[in-house]
N, CA, C and O of each residue as an XYZ file, in Angstrom:
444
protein
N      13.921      5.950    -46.050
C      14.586      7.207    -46.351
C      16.093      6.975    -46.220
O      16.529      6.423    -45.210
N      16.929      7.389    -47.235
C      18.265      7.267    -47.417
C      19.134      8.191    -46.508
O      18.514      9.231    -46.285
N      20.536      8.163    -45.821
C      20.977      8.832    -45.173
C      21.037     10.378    -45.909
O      20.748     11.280    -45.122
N      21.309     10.739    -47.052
C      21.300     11.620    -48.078
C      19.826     12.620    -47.323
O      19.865     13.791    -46.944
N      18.696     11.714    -47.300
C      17.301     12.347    -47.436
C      17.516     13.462    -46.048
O      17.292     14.659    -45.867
N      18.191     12.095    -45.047
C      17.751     12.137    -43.436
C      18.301     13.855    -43.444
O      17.801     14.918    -43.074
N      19.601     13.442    -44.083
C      20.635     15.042    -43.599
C      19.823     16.349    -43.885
O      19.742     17.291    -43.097
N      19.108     16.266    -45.382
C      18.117     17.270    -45.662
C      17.651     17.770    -44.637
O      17.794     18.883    -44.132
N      16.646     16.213    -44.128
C      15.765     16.715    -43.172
C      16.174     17.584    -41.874
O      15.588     18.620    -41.559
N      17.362     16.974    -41.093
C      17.540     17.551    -40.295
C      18.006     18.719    -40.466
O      17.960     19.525    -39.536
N      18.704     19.149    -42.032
C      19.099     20.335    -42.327
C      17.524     21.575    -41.739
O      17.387     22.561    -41.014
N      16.758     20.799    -42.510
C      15.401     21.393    -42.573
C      14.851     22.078    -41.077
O      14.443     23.233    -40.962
N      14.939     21.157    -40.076
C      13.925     20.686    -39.305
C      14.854     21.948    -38.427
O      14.069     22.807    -38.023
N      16.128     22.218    -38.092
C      16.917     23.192    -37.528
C      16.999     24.403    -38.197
O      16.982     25.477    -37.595
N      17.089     24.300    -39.448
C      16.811     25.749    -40.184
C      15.802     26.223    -39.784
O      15.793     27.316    -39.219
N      14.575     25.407    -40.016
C      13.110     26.250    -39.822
C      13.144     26.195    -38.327
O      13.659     27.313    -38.367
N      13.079     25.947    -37.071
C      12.809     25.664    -35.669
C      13.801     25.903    -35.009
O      14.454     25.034    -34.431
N      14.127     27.464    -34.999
C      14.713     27.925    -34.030
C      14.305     27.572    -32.835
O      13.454     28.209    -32.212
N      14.826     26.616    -32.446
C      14.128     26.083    -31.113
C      15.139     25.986    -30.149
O      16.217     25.716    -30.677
N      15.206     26.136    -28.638
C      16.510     25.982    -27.999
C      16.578     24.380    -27.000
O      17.391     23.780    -26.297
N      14.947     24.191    -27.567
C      15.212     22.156    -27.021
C      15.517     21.522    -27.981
O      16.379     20.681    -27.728
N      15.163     21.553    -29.067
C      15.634     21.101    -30.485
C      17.577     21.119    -30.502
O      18.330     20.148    -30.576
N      17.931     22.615    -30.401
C      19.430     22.745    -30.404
C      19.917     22.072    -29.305
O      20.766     21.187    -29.408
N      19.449     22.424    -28.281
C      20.285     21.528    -26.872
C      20.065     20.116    -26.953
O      20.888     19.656    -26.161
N      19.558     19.362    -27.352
C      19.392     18.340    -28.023
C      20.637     17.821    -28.804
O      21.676     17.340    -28.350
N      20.194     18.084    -30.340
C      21.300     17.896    -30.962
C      22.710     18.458    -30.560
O      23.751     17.857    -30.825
N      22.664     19.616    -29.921
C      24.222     19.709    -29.298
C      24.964     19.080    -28.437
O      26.168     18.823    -28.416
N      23.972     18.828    -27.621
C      24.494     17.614    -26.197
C      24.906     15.888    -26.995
O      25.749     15.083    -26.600
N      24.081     15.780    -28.050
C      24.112     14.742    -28.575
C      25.553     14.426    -29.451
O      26.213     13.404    -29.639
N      25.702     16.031    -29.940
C      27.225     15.945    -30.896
C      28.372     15.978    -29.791
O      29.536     15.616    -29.964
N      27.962     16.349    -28.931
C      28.797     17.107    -27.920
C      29.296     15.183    -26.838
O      30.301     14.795    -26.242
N      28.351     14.760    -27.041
C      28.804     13.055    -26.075
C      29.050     12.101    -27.238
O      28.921     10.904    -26.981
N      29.403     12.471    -28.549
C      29.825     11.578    -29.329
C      31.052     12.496    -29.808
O      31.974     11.813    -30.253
N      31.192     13.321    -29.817
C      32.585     13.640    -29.969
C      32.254     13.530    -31.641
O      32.732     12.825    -32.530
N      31.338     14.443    -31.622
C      31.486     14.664    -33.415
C      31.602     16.419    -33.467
O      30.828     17.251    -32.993
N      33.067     16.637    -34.347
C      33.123     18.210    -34.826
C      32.127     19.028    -35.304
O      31.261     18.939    -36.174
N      32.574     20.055    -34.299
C      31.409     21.493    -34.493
C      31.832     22.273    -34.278
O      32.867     22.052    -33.648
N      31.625     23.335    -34.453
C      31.913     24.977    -34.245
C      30.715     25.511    -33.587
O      29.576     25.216    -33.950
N      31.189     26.891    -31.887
C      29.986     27.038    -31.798
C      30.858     28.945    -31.343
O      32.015     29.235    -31.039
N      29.626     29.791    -31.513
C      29.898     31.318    -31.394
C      28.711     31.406    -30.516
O      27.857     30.584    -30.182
N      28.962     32.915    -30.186
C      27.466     33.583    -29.841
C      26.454     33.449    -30.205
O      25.542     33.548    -29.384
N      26.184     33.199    -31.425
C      24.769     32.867    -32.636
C      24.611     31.538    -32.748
O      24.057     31.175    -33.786
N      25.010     30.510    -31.808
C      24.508     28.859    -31.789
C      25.736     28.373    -32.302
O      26.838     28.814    -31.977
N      25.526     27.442    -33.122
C      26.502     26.351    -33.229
C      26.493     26.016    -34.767
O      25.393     26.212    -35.283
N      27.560     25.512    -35.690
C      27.525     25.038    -36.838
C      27.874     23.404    -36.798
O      28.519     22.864    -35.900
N      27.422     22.871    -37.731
C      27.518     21.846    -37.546
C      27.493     20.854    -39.458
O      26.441     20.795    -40.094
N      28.409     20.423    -39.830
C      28.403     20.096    -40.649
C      28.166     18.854    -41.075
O      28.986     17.946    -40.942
N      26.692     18.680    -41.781
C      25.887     17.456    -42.055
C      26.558     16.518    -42.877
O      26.209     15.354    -42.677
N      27.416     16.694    -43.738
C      27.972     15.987    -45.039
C      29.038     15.545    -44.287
O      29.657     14.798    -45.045
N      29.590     15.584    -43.246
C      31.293     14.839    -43.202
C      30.512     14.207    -41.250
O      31.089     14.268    -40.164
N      28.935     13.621    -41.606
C      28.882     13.527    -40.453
C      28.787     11.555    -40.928
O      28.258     11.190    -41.978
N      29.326     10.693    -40.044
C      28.815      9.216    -40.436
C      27.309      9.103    -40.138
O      26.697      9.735    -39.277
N      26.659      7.905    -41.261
C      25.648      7.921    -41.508
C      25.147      7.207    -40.280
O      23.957      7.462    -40.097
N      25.669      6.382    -39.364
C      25.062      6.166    -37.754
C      24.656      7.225    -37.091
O      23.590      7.105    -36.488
N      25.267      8.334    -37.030
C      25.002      9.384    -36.362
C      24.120     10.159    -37.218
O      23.097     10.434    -36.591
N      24.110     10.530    -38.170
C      22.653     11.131    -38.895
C      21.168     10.440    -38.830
O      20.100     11.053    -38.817
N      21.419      8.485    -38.778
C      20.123      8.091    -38.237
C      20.212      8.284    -36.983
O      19.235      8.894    -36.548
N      20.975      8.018    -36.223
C      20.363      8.698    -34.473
C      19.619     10.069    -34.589
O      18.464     10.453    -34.403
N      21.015     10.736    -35.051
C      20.274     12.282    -35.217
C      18.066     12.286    -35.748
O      17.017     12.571    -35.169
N      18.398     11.888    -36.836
C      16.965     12.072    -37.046
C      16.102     11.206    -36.048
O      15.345     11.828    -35.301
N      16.135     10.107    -35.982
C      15.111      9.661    -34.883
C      15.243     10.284    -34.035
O      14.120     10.623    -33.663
N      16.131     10.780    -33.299
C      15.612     11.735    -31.660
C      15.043     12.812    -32.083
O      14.018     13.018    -31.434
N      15.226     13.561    -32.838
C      14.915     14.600    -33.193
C      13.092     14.243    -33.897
O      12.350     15.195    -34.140
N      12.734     13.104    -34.077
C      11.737     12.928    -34.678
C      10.846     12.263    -33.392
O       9.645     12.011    -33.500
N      11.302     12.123    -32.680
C      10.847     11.181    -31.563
C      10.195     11.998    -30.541
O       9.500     11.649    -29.587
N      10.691     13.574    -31.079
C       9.966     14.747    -30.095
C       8.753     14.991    -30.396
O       8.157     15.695    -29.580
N       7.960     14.514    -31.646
C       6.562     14.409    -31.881
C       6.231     15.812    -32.531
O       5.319     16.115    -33.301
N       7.001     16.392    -32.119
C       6.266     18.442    -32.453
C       7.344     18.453    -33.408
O       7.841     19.559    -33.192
N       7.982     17.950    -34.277
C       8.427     18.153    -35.365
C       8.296     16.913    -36.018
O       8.564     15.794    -35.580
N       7.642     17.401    -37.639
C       7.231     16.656    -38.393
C       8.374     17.373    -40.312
O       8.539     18.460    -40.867
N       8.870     15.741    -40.595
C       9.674     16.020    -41.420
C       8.560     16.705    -43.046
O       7.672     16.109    -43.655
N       9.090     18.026    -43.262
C       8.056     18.713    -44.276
C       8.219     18.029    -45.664
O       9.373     17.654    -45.870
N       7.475     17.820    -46.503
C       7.838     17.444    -47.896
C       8.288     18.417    -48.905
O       9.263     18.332    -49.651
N       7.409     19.361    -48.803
C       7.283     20.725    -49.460
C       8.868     21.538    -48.641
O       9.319     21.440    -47.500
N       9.355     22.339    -49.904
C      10.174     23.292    -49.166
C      11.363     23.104    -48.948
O      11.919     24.132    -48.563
N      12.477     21.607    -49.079
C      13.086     21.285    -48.422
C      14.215     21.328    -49.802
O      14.080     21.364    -51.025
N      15.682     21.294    -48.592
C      16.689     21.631    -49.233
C      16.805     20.641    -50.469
O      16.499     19.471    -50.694
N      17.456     21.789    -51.222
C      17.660     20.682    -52.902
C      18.902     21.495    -53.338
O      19.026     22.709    -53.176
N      19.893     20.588    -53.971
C      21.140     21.537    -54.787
C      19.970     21.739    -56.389
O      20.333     22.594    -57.197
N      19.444     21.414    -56.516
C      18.228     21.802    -57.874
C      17.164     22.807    -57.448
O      16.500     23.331    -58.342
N      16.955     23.098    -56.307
C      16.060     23.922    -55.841
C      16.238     25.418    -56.934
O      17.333     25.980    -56.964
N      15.105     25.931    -57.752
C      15.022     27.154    -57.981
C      15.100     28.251    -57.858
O      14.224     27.781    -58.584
N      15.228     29.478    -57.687
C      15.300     30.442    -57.454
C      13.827     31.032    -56.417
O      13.769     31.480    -55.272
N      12.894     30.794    -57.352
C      11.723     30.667    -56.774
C      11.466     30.164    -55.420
O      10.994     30.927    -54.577
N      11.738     28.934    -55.142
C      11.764     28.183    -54.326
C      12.484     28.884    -52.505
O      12.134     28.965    -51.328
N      13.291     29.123    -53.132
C      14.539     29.191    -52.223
C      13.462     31.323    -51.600
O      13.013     31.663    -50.505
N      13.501     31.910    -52.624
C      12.626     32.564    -51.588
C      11.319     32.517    -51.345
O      10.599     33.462    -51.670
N      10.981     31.750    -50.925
C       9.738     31.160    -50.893
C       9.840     30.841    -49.340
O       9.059     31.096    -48.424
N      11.328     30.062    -49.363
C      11.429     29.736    -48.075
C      12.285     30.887    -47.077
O      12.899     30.658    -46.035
N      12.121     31.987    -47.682
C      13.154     33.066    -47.055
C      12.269     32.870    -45.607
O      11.133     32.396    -45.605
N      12.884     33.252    -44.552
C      12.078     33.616    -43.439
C      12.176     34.871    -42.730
O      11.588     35.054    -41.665
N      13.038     35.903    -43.392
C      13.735     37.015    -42.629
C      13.040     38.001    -43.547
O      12.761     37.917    -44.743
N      12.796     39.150    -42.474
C      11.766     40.147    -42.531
C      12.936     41.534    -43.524
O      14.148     41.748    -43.501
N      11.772     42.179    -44.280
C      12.856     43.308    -44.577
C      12.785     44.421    -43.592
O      12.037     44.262    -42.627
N      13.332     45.313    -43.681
C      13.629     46.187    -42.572
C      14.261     47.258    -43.240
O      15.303     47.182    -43.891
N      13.439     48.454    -43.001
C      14.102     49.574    -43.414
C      15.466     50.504    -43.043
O      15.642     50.794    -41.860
N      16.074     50.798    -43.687
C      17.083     50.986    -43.061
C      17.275     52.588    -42.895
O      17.042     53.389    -43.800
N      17.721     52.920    -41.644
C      18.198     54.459    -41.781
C      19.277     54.759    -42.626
O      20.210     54.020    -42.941
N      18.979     56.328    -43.080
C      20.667     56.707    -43.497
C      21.819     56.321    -43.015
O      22.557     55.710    -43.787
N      22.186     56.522    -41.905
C      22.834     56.307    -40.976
C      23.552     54.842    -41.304
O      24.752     54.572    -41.243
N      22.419     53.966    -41.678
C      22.677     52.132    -41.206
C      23.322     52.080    -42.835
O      24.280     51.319    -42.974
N      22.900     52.768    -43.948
C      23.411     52.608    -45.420
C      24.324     53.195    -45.448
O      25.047     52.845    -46.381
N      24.856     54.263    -44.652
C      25.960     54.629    -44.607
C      27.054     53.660    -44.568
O      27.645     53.089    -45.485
N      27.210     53.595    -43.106
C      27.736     51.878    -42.525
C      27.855     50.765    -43.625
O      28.960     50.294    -43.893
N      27.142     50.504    -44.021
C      26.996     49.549    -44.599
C      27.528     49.784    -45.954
O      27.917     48.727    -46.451
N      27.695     50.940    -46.818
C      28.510     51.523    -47.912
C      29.769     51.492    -47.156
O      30.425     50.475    -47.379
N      30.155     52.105    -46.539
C      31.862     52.381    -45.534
C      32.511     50.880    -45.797
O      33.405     50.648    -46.612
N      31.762     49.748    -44.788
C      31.962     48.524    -44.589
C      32.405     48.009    -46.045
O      33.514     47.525    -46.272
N      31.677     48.130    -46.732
C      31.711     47.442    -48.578
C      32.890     47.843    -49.096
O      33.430     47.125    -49.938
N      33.389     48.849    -48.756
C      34.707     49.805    -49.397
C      36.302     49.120    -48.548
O      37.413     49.485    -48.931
N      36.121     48.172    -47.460
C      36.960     47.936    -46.625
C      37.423     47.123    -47.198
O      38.392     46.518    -46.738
């Protein structure tokens, strides 16, 4: 598997597995190599494409070495990926919204 593939994967393997041993993992890992990240309240960003390809194979072997994640074939990021595809892999629930919340949310749009 090409460094190209690996980044997918790990794109993959963190998108789908909100996991907080998975993240503390890879964060501690970016975090003692002194590779750039951004982190907020909502976790951490981390940008796969400007990462060197030593550190994307580390990345994936530890991350693969945890046994409870298995790299998916099906599903996985593509700049060709379809329309179809892409919600296919949505994972977020709809949710009705009050008046109230469309309000807000019209106000906000107008700003």
């Amino acid at each position: 598997m090409n460094c190209e593939e690996k980044r997918n994967s790990i794109f993959n393997l963190l998108f789908r597995n909100k996991d907080d041993k998975l993240n503390d993992i890879v964060l501690y890992y970016i975090q003692s190599n002194d590779i750039s990240y951004s982190e907020n309240k909502n976790g951490f960003f981390l940008n796969l494409s400007t990462i060197e390809d030593i550190h994307i194979n580390n990345l994936y072997d530890m991350i693969l070495s945890l046994k409870e994640y298995e790299v998916p074939e099906s599903l996985s990021y593509s700049s060709d990926s379809s329309e179809e595809e892409i919600v296919e892999a949505n994972i977020y629930e709809e949710k009705e919204l009050t008046d109230t919340e469309i309000e807000l949310l019209n106000y906000t749009k107008m700003i």
